[in-house]
C-alpha positions, 0 to 999 in steps of 0.5 A: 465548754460549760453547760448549764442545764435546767428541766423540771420534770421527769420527762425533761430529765430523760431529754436532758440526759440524751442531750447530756450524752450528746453533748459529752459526745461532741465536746470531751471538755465539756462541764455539765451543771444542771438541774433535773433527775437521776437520768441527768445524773447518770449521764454525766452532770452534776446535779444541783437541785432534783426536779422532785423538789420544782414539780408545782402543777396547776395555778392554785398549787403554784400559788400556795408553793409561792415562797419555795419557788422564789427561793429556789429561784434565787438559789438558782441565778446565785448558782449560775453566776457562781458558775459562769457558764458558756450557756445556759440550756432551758429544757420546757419547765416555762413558769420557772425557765422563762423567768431564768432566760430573761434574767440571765439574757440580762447578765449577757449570758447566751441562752437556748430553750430546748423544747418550747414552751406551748405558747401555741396553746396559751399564753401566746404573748410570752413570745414578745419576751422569749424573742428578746432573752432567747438566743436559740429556740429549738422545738421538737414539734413539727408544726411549731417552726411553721407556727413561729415564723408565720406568726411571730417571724421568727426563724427557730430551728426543728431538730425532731422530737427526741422520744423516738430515739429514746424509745428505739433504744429501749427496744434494743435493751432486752426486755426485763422480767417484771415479776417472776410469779404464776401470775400470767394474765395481760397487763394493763399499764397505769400511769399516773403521772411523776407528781404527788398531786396529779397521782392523787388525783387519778391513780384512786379511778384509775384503780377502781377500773381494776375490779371490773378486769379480772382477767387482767393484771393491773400495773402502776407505774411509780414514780422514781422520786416518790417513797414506797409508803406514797403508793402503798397507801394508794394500793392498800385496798387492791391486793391484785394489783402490782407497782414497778419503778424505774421500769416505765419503758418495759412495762409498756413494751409488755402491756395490751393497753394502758391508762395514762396521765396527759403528758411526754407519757402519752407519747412514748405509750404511743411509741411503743404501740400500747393503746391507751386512754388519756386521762387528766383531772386536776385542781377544780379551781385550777382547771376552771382557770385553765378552760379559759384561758387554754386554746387548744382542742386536745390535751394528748400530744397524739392529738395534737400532733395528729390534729384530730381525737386518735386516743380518747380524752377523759378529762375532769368530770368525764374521768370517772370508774364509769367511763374509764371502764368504758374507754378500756373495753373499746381498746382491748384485744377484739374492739375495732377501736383498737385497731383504729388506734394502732393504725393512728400510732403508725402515722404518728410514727412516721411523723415524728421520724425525721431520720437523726437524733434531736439530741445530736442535733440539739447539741450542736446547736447549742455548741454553735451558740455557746461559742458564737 
């Protein structure tokens, strides 16, 4: 069969590659188009367009990158009727995804969205749409089917979230060497985020918090998609501090605690048992429309899914040099807080293990869809 992939973000493109592979794995004639990342790429599909050129974050940006998102809105549907797909697969990326499920639902194509969109959190009266142009929705979060079915009668299928799977085949790869110099002090993980404008807005705070750590060492994460010269402006003024990329799951495995940008990241920190601090500062005009508008009390999928304050949340105003050097001391080696937060991850844990592969699952899901 052919399949017809679209995720918009790094972390779509590391769930689309293990659905990719899920999917090779079940049907050997199946043709992969998508849009996404290396991962996808690297799995097995052919790549039309990399999410580095879709990642438009906050209601101003979108606004001022109006045009470049219709263009690519209408290469995309010209694309996929050129392919004529079995099925197109919609991976999150709601602002751009739900436009194409309710176009290609028009061109009777079968359309599944994995990973729903957080209609839960906002926006809640795009389910009306989502029911009529979505022939399967599957979520990943586990009070979501509960959420969709008492409050929309609408039966969609849990398949499990499918970090735990990629986080238990990091754990079985053998850990690289991140550096190989004299420098053997801890490692605090920074995680900015995968786009040009969020890593901008907090990479420089979370940075300064450096200097207040000598007897640790910095690492930043860097984004596979951004050049060098990006980080190495940001990292000009700080000598002591090191960048990885491409190497997000073994910095993390090494780190004592991390910094990181609300997001999949917070999860998979989570995973990997790294107690952290969420951080998220974005547009002010933007942020100020999302504040009314937003319904949830958390921005941290830990929180969320856990339903209460299991890792600190700096947002906006609160992410500042001052309280973020706060918020790390509390969870450095010998602060109870710390073990708190350890005992809240194994909870997490259990949670989100559900016993098979969401990407297994999902795969067949979506063959049985395709070929009904």
């Amino acid at each position: 069969m052919k399949y017809y992939i679209i995720a918009g973000e790094a972390s779509g493109d590391l769930h689309g590659s293990n659905l990719v592979r899920a999917l090779h794995r079940q049907d050997a004639q199946a043709i992969i188009r998508c849009w996404g990342g290396d991962k996808m790429q690297a799995a097995g599909a052919t790549l039309v367009k990399h999410y580095r050129e879709l990642a438009f974050m906050g209601f101003a940006e979108v606004v001022k990158n109006l045009p470049t998102i219709l263009r690519n809105l209408r290469f995309c549907k010209e694309d996929i009727l050129h392919y004529r797909p079995d099925v197109v697969v919609l991976i999150d990326y709601p602002g751009f995804n739900l436009r194409i499920a309710r176009w290609a639902h028009e061109q009777g194509l079968k359309v599944v969205y994995y990973i729903s969109p957080q209609v839960w959190a906002w926006k809640e009266n795009r389910v009306k749409q989502m029911k009529q142009c979505i022939d399967r929705l599957l979520v990943i979060l586990p009070f979501e089917k509960k959420y969709y079915k008492d409050r929309w009668n609408w039966e969609v299928d849990y398949v499990g979230h499918p970090l735990p799977e990629a986080i238990a085949a990091a754990r079985q790869e053998e850990t690289p060497l991140l550096f190989n110099d004299a420098d053997k002090r801890p490692l605090i993980a920074l995680l900015p985020g995968s786009r040009k404008q969020e890593i901008l807005k907090k990479l420089p705070v979370m940075l300064e918090v450096s200097k207040s750590f000598p007897a640790y060492r910095f690492v930043v994460a860097k984004a596979p998609g951004l050049p060098e010269e990006f980080y190495d402006a940001l990292l000009a003024g700080y000598p002591g501090v090191s960048g990885v990329s491409g190497k997000t799951y073994a910095l993390l495995q090494q780190a004592t605690a991390a910094l990181v940008t609300s997001g999949t990241a917070t999860l998979e920190t989570a995973l990997l048992g790294v107690p952290q601090v969420v951080c998220y500062k974005g547009n002010p005009i933007s942020y100020q429309i999302a504040k009314r508008l937003v319904r949830i009390k958390y921005i941290s999928l830990v929180n969320l899914i856990l339903d209460r304050e299991a890792v600190e949340e700096l947002i906006q105003n609160k992410l500042t040099t001052a309280e973020l050097i706060t918020a790390l001391r509390k969870i450095l080696p010998g602060n109870e807080n710390r073990m708190q937060v350890l005992a809240h991850y194994q909870e997490l844990d259990q949670l989100l293990h559900t016993g098979t592969s969401a990407s297994e699952k999902a795969a067949q899901l979506i063959r049985i869809t395709a070929a009904d």
